[in-house]
C-alpha positions in Angstrom: 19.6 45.9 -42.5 18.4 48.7 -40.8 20.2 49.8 -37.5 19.3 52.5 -34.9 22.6 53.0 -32.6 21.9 55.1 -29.6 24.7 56.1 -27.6 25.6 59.5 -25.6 29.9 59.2 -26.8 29.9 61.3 -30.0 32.9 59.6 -31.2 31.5 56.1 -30.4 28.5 57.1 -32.4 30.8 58.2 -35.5 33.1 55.1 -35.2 29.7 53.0 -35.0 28.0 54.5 -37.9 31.3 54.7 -39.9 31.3 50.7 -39.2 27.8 49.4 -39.6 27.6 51.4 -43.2 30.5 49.3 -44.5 27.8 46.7 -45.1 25.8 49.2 -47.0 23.2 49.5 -44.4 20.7 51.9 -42.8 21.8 53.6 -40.1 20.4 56.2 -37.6 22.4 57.6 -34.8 21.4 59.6 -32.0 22.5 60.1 -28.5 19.4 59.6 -25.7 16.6 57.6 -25.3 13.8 59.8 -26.3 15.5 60.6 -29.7 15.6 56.9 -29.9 11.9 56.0 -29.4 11.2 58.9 -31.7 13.7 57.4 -34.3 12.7 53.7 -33.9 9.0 54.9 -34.3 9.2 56.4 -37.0 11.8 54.3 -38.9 11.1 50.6 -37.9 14.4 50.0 -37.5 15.2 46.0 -37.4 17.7 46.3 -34.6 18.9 48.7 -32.1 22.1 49.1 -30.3 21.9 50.5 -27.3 24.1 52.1 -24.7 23.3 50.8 -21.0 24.5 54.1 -19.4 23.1 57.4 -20.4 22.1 61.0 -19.4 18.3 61.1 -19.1 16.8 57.7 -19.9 19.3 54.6 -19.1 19.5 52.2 -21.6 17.1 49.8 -19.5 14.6 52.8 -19.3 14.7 53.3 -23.2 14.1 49.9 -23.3 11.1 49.9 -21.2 9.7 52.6 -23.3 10.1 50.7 -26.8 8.4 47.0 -25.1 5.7 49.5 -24.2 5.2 50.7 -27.7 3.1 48.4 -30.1 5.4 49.1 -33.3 8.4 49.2 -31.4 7.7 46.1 -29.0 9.7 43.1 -30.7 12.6 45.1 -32.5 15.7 43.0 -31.0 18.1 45.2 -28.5 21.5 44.9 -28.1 23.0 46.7 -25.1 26.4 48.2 -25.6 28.1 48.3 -22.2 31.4 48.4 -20.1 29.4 46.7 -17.4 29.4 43.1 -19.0 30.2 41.3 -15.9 28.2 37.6 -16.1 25.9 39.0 -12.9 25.4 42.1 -15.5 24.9 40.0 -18.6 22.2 38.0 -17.1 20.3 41.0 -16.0 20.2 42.4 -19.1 19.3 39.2 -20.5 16.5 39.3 -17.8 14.9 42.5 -19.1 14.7 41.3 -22.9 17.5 42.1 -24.7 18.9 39.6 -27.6 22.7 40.5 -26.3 25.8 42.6 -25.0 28.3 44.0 -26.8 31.0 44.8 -24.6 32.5 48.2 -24.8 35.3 48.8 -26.0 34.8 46.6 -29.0 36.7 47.0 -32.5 34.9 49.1 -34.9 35.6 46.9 -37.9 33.9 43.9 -35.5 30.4 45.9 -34.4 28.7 44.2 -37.5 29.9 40.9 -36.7 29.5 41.2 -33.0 25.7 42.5 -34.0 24.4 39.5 -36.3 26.1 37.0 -33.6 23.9 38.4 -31.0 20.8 39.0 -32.9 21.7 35.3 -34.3 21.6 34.0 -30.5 18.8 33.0 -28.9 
């Protein structure tokens, strides 16, 4: 699998990276929005992780900006978020994201916690 995680908390990135190449997969890591759309452009990734609340372009803004792209319009989002209230969840939900992964979350779990969502419909 091939994951973009975008995230502005270098250590989160590290941690994330670290955990999703356990399972021997591709992963890209950078830390704002417009690095992402770049990234997921140009890489196809088949998922992206990505962080609701960031300098520059919010999470829902980089979002936004990959539905708008043709290449980049059906590549499955997850948010990763400390705002997972079920008021939050459903707005995400509501903009066209496969799921939330609730910060802080267990390192060792993000793959797990990343097929679960992109298994939910």
């Amino acid at each position: 699998m091939k994951v973009l995680l975008v995230d502005d908390d270098d250590d989160l990135r590290m941690l994330g990276q670290l955990s999703l190449r356990r399972r021997q997969w591709e992963v890209w890591v950078v830390g704002d929005g417009r690095e992402a759309l770049e990234v997921a452009l140009r890489e196809l990734p088949d998922a992206i992780l990505l962080d609701v609340q960031m300098p520059g372009w919010s999470g829902p803004e980089t979002l936004a900006a990959l539905r708008e792209e043709p290449t980049t319009a059906a590549i499955p989002v997850v948010f990763l978020t400390a705002q997972a209230e079920s008021k939050d969840v459903l707005r995400y939900r509501q903009l066209g994201v496969r799921g939330v992964i609730c910060k802080p979350f267990s390192p060792l779990q993000l793959p797990d916690l990343l097929l679960q969502a992109l298994a939910a419909e």
